[in-house]
C-alpha positions in Angstrom: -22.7 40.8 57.9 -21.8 37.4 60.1 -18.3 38.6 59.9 -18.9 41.9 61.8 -20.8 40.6 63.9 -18.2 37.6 65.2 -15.8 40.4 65.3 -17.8 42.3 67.6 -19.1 39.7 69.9 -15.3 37.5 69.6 -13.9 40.2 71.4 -17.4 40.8 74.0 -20.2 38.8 75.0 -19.1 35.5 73.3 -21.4 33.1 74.9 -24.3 35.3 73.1 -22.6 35.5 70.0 -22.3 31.7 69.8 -26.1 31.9 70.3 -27.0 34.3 68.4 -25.1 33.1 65.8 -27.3 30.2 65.6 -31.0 32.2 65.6 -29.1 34.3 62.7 -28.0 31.3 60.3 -31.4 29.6 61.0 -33.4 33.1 59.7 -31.2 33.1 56.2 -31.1 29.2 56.0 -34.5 27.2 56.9 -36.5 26.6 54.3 -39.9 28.9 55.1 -43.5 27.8 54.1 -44.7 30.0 51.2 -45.2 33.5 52.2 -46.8 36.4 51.3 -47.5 40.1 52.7 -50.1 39.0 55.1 -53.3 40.5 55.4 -55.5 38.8 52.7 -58.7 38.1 53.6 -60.4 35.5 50.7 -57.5 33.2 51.2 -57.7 29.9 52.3 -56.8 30.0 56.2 -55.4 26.5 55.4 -52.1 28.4 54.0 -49.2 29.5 55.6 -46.9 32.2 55.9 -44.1 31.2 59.1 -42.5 34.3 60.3 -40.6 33.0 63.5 -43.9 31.5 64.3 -46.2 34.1 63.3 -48.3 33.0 60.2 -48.6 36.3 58.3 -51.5 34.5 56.3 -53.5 35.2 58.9 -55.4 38.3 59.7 -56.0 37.4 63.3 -51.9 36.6 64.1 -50.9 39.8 62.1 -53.3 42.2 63.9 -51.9 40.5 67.0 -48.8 41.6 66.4 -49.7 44.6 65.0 -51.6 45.9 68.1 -48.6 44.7 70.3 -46.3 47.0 68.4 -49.2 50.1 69.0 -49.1 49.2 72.6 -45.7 49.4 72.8 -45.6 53.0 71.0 -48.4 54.1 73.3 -46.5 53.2 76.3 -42.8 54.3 75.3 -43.9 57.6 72.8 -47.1 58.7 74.8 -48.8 58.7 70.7 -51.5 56.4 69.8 -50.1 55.7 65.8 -52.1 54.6 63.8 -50.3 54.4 60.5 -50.5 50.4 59.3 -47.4 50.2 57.2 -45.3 51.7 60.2 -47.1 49.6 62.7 -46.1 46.6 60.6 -42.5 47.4 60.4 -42.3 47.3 63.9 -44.1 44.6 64.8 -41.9 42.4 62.4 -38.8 43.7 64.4 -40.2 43.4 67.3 -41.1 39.2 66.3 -38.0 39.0 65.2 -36.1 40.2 68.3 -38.6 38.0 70.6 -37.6 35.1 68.6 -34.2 35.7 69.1 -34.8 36.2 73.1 -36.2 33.0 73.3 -33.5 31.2 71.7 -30.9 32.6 73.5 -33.3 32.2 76.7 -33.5 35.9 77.3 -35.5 35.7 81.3 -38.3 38.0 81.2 -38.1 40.7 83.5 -39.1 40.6 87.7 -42.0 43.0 88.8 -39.3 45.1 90.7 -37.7 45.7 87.0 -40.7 46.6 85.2 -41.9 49.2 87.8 -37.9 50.6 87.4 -38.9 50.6 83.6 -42.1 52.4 83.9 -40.3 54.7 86.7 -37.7 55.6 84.4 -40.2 56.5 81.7 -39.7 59.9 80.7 -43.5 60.2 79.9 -44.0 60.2 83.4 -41.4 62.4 84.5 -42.1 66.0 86.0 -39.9 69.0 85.0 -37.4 67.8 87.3 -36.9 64.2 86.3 -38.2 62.4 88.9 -41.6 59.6 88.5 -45.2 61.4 88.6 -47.5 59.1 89.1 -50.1 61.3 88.2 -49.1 61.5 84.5 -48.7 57.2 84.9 -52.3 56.6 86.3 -53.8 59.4 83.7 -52.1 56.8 81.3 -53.7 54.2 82.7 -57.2 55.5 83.1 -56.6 56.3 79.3 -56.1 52.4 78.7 -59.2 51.5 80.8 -61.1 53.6 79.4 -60.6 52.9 75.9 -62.5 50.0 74.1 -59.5 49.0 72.2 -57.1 48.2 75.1 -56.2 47.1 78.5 -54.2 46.6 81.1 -53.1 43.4 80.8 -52.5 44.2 77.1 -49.9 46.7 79.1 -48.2 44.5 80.7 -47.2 42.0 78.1 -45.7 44.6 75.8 -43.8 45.7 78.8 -42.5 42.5 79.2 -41.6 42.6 75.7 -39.9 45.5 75.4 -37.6 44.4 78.6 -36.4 41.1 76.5 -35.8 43.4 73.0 -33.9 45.8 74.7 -31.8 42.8 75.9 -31.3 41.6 72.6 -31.0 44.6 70.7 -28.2 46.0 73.4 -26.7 42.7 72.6 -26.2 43.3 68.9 -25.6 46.6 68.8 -22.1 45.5 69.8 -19.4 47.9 71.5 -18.9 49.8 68.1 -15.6 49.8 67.4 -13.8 53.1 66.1 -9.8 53.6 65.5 -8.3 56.1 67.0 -7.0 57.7 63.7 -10.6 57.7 63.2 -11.1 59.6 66.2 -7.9 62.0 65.9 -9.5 63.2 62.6 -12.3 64.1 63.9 -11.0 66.2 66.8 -8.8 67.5 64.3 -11.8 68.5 62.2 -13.4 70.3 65.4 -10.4 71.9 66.8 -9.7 73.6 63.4 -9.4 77.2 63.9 -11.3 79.2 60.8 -11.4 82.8 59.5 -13.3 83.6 56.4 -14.5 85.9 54.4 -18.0 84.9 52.4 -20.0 87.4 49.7 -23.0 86.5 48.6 -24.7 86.5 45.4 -29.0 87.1 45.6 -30.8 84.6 43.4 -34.0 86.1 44.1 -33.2 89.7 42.3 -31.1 88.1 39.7 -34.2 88.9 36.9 -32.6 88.0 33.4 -34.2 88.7 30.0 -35.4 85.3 28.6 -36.7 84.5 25.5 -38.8 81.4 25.0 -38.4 80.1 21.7 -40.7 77.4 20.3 -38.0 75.2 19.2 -36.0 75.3 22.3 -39.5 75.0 24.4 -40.6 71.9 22.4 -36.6 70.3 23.0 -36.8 71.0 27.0 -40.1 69.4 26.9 -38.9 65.9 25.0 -36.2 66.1 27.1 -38.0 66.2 30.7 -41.8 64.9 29.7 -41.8 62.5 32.0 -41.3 64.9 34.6 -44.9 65.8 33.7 -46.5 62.7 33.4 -49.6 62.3 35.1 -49.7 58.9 37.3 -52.2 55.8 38.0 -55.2 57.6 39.7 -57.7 55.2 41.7 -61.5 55.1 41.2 -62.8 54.3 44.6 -65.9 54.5 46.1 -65.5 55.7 50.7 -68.1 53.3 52.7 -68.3 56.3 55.7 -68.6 55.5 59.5 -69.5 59.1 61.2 -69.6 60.4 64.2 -72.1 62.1 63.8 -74.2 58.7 63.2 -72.8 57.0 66.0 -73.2 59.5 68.9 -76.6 58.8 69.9 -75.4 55.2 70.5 -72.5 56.8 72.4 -74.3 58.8 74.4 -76.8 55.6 76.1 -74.1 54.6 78.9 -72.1 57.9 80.5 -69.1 56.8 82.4 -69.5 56.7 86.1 -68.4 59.8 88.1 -64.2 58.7 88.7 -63.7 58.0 84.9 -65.1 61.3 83.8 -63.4 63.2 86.5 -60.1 61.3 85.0 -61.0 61.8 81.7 -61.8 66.2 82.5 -58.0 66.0 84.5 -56.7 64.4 81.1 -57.7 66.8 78.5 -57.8 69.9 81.1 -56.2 72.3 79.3 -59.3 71.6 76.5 -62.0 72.9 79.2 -60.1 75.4 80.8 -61.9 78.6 81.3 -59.3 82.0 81.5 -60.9 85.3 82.9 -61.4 87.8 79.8 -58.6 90.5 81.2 -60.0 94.1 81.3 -57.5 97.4 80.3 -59.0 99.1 82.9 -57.6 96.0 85.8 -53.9 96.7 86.8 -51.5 94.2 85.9 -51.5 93.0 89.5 -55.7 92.3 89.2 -55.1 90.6 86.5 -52.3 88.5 87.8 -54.4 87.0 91.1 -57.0 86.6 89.1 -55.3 84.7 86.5 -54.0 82.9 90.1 -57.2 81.9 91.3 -59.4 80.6 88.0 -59.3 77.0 88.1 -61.8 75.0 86.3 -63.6 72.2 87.8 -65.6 69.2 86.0 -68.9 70.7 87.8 -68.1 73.9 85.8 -67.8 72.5 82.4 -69.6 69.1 83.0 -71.5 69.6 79.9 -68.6 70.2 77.4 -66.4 67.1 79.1 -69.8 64.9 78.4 -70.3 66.1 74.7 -66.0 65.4 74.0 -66.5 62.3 75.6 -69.3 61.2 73.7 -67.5 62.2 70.8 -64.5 60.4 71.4 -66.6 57.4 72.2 -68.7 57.7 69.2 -65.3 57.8 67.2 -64.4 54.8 68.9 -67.3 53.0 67.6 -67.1 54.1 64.3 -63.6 52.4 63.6 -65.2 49.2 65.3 -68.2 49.5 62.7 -65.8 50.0 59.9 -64.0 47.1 60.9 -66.5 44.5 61.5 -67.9 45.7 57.8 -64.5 44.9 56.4 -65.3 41.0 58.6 -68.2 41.0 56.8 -66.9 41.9 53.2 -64.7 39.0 53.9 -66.4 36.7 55.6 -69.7 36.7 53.5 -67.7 37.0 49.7 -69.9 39.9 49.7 -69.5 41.4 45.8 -68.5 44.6 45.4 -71.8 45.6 43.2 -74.1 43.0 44.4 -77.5 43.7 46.5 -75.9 42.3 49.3 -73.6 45.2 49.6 -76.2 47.9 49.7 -77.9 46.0 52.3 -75.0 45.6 54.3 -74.1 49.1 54.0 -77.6 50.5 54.9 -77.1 47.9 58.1 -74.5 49.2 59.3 -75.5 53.0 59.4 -72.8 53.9 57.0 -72.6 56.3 54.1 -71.9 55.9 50.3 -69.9 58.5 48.4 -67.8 58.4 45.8 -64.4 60.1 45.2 -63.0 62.1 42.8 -60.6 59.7 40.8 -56.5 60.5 42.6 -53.6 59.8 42.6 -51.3 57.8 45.0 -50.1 60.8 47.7 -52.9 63.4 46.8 -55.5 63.5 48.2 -59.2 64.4 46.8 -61.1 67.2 47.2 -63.9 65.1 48.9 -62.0 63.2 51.4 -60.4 63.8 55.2 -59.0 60.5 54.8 -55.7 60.4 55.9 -53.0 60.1 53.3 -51.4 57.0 54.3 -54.9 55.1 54.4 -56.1 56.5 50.7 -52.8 54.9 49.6 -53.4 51.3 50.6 -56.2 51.0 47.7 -53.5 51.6 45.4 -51.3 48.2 46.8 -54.2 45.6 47.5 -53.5 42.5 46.7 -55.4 40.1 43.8 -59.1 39.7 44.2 -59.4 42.3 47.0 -61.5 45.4 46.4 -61.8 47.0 49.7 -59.2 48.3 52.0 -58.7 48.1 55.7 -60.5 49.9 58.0 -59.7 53.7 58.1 -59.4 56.0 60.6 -60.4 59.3 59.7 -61.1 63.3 61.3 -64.9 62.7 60.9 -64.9 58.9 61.9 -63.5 55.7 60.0 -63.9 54.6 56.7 -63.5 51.5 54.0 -62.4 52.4 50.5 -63.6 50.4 47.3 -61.9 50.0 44.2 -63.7 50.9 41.1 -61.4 50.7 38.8 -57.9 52.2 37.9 -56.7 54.9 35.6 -53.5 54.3 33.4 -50.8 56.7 34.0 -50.7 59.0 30.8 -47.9 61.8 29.7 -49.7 64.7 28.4 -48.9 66.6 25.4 -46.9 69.8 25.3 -50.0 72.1 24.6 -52.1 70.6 27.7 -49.2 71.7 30.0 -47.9 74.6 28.3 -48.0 77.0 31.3 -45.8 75.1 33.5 -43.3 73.9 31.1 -42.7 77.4 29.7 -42.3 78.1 33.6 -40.0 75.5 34.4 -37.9 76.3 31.0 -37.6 79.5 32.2 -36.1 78.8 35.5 -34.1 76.1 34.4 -32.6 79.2 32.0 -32.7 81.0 34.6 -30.4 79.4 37.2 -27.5 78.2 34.0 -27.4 82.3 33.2 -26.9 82.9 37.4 -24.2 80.0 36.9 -22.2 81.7 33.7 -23.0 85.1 35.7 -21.1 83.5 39.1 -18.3 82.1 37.1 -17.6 85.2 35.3 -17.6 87.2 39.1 -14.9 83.9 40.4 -12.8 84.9 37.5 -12.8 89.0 38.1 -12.5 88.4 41.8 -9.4 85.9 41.3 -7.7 88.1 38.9 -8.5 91.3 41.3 -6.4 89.4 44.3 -3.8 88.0 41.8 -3.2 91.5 41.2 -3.1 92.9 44.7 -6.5 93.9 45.2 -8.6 93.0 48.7 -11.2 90.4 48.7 -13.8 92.4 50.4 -13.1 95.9 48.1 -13.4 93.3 44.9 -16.6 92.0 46.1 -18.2 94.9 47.3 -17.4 96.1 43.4 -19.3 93.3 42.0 -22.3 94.2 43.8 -22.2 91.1 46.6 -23.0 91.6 50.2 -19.7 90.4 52.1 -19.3 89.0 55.8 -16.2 88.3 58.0 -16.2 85.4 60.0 -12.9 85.5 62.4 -11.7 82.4 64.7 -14.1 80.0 64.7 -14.3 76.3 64.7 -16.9 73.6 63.2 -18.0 73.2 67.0 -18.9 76.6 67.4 -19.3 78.2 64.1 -20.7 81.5 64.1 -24.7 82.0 64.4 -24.9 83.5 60.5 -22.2 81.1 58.9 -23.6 78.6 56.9 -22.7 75.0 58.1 -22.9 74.1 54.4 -19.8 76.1 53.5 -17.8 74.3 55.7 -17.0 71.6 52.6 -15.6 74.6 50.5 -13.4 74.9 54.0 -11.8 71.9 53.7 -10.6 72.1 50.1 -9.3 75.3 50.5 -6.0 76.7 51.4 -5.5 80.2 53.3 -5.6 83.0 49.8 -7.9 80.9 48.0 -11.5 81.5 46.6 -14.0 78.7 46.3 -16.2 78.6 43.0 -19.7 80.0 43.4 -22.0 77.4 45.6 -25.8 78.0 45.6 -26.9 77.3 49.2 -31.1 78.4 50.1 -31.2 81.1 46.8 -28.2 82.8 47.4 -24.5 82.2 45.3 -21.7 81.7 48.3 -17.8 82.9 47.8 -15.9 81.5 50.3 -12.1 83.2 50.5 -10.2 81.7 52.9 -8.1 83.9 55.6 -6.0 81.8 57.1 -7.0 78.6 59.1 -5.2 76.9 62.2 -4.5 73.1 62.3 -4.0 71.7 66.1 -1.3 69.3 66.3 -3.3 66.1 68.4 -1.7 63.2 69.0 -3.7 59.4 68.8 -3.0 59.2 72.8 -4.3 62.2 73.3 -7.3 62.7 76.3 -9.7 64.1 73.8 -9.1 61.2 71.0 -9.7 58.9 73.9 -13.1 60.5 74.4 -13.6 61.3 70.9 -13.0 57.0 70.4 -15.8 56.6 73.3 -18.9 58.7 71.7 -18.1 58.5 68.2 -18.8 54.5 69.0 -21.5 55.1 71.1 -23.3 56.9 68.9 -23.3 54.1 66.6 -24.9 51.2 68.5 -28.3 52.1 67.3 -27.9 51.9 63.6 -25.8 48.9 64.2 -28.6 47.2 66.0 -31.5 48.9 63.6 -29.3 47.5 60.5 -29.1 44.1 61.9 -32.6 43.4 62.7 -33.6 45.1 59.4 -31.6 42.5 57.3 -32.6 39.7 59.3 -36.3 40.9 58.9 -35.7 41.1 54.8 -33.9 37.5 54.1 -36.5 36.1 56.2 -39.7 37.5 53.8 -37.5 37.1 51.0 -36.4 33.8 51.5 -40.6 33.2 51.8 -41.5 35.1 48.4 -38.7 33.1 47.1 -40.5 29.7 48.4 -43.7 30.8 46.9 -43.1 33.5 43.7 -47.3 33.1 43.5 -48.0 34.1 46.6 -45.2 36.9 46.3 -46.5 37.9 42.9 -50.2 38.5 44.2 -48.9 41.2 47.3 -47.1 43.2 44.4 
């Protein structure tokens, strides 16, 4: 990796490289206090986890970082994610990258650039490019108005996201491509095709099969772990509702210029169309349609009762978090008196779960998937899981207990293994069947005979595709089919390839191979974007590996700490 990345920076930018270099060498060589994955509560705060100065040992650093990474989405995306394990990934990037900008001495932006950035945002761009400020103050309003954020909150991420960009441009390097590299590639475009295809149906192809007991019982020892059953969680959902929390919502209205804000927001949720009549002319209907604009005084009522709600949900995920403070804080056992009377304090709801598995969720829950699955990673001596997010309000999860993964025996899945045999029979007699047609049609044109008639013969639905390159392929050719293209010459047939239930023949016409030479105009452009479109991997790689031999070198430090994350 340090040798691509002196080549790179050798030949551009070699005053950053040399700095960079540095940041780079320190990251894979320091020796890093003992780390683990971070958020633990029932540690001791006395231990340390050094992620370019973010100790990932403690809650309060992590969520910092964590909410600076949601801002930042917010801003650039215009989505408030919520996913944790997402959120994370970011953050560490983004910790990384900062540390980098401050060795290097990366300036943070002037206001004149950070109002070009939010200018140039296209989340507050009208149809025709240009800045709405409309859509940017809506956004703001949205940030005011929400208990969670604010403005200033804004601001740093902004500045932030100026100093990554700076270093992640930096490393993406120019992204070097030979121009044989590019020549192929026009070649590859420029190609001129014709082809005929037939196809094959999968879905009528409706053989006799037989399902024998012995050869059942063999495709089942063979594929049994394809049916085992996996660990499945006990758990217990401590539930924050709206519904509980909107009288408390509903005390303190917002004054008259938020709501207003808030109705211009979510508009199109209030809007109010005039039912149209058959007897009105299409004209009527028309100015009517013109003319019906909904105002705040008009659906007051509604915009109150949404805001409430949203409030309300607001305040549930505060609730469910400041329970998960108290879990921690307190030692609060999971079974202990001083549970129940915490729970019953906090206006929250017991209910147990039906036992599931890690990506399925149960019958009982709205919880979203990626929040069920954190009670299925919590580290040693933890019972309860974040803070949830859910449709109805927010939640906490407790572990009861876990159930071992288990294969079950051939008689408690019999149906779907006798289904799955089948189909598995099933697609190797459609194979024999399409090897058997390759060989008819090959001998057909060995022995004079037209593609097309010898397919039509067999039953297959054919299609001519004339002159056509990789660029521009036809609207009903199969991109797929271009690999059979390539290892083709004109007169042959490819072997039978199943593409979206349907066996492909692809006979090759004839196909026309531009002579380009590497100082060609369109290699030189061809050089230009095939190395553009690199520099974001390059830079997404980099940061990646620098982000993993950082927490590894840590786990490495402290195997105890590392073993109680897994």
């Amino acid at each position: 990796m340090i040798t691509w990345i002196q080549k790179v920076f050798q030949r551009h930018n070699k005053w950053l490289f040399s700095l960079l270099l540095v940041v780079i060498i320190v990251a894979f060589v320091l020796t890093i206090t003992p780390a683990g994955s971070g958020l633990q509560p029932g540690e001791s705060s006395a231990r340390q986890d050094d992620f370019f100065g973010i100790n990932l040992a403690s809650e309060s650093e992590v969520r910092s970082i964590v909410l600076d990474a949601q801002v930042s989405t917010w801003f650039n995306t215009g989505n408030r994610v919520t996913q944790f394990d997402y959120l994370l990934d970011l953050a560490l990037n983004r910790t990384a990258l900062l540390a980098m900008a401050d060795q290097i001495g990366v300036p943070a932006p002037s206001e004149e650039q950070l109002e070009e950035r939010i200018r140039n945002n296209p989340k507050f761009a009208k149809a025709d490019g240009t800045f709405n400020s409309e859509i940017y103050e809506n956004f703001r309003n949205s940030v005011r108005s929400d208990p969670g954020f604010n403005e200033a909150m804004v601001h740093k991420a902004l500045i932030e996201d100026y100093r990554i960009q700076k270093v992640s441009e930096a490393l993406a390097g120019p992204g070097y491509i030979q121009a044989k590299e590019a020549r192929e590639k026009v070649i590859s475009d420029e190609t001129v095709w014709s082809v005929e295809v037939a196809t094959l149906d999968y879905k009528s192809f409706e053989p006799e099969i037989e399902i024998e007991e012995e050869k059942l019982a063999e495709y089942y020892e063979s594929t049994k772990n394809d049916y085992e059953e996996p660990p499945k969680a006990n758990a217990t959902s401590i539930n924050f509702t709206i519904a509980n929390f909107r009288n408390s919502a509903a005390e303190e209205l917002p004054d008259e210029a938020t709501l207003e804000s808030y109705f211009q927001k979510n508009k199109a949720r209030f809007e109010k169309q005039r039912e149209i009549t058959f007897t009105d002319t299409e004209e009527e209907n028309a100015e009517d349609d013109e003319i019906t604009v909904t105002t705040l005084a008009e659906v007051r009522s509604e915009v109150e009762k949404a805001w409430v709600d949203e409030k309300a949900k607001s305040l549930t995920e505060v609730a469910a978090f400041r329970f998960t403070e108290q879990l921690y804080e307190h030692s609060v056992a999971k079974d202990s008196p001083a549970m129940e009377d915490l729970i019953k304090e906090t206006g929250a709801v017991k209910e147990t779960l039906e036992p599931y598995a890690a990506n399925k969720r149960p019958a009982n829950s709205f919880i979203p998937l990626s929040g069920l699955n954190q009670i299925f990673s919590l580290p040693a001596g933890r019972y309860f899981t974040d803070a949830l997010s859910s449709p109805d309000g927010a939640s906490v999860l407790l572990l009861e207990g876990m159930l071992e993964a288990r294969i079950p025996e051939l008689e408690e899945v019999r149906e779907e293994a006798e289904a799955d045999y089948g189909e598995t029979r099933r697609k190797e007699l459609f194979n024999e069947n399409g090897e058997e047609i390759q060989k008819r049609l090959k001998d057909g044109m060995e022995a004079g005979q037209a593609f097309q008639e010898l397919a039509e013969n067999e039953g297959l639905e054919t299609k001519s595709f004339e002159n056509f390159t990789s660029k521009e392929p036809p609207v009903e050719f199969n991109r797929a089919l271009f690999a059979q293209n390539n290892n083709l010459e004109p007169g042959q047939l490819s072997p039978m390839v199943f593409i979206q239930d349907k066996g492909n023949f692809v006979y090759l016409k004839n196909k026309e191979i531009p002579e380009i030479s590497l100082e060609s105009p369109e290699v030189e452009t061809s050089v230009k974007s095939m190395a553009q479109s690199i520099l974001p991997a390059n830079s997404y790689a980099l940061v990646s590996e620098i982000v993993s031999q950082e927490r590894a070198k840590a786990a490495k430090a402290n195997p105890e700490a590392s073993d109680s994350n897994n």
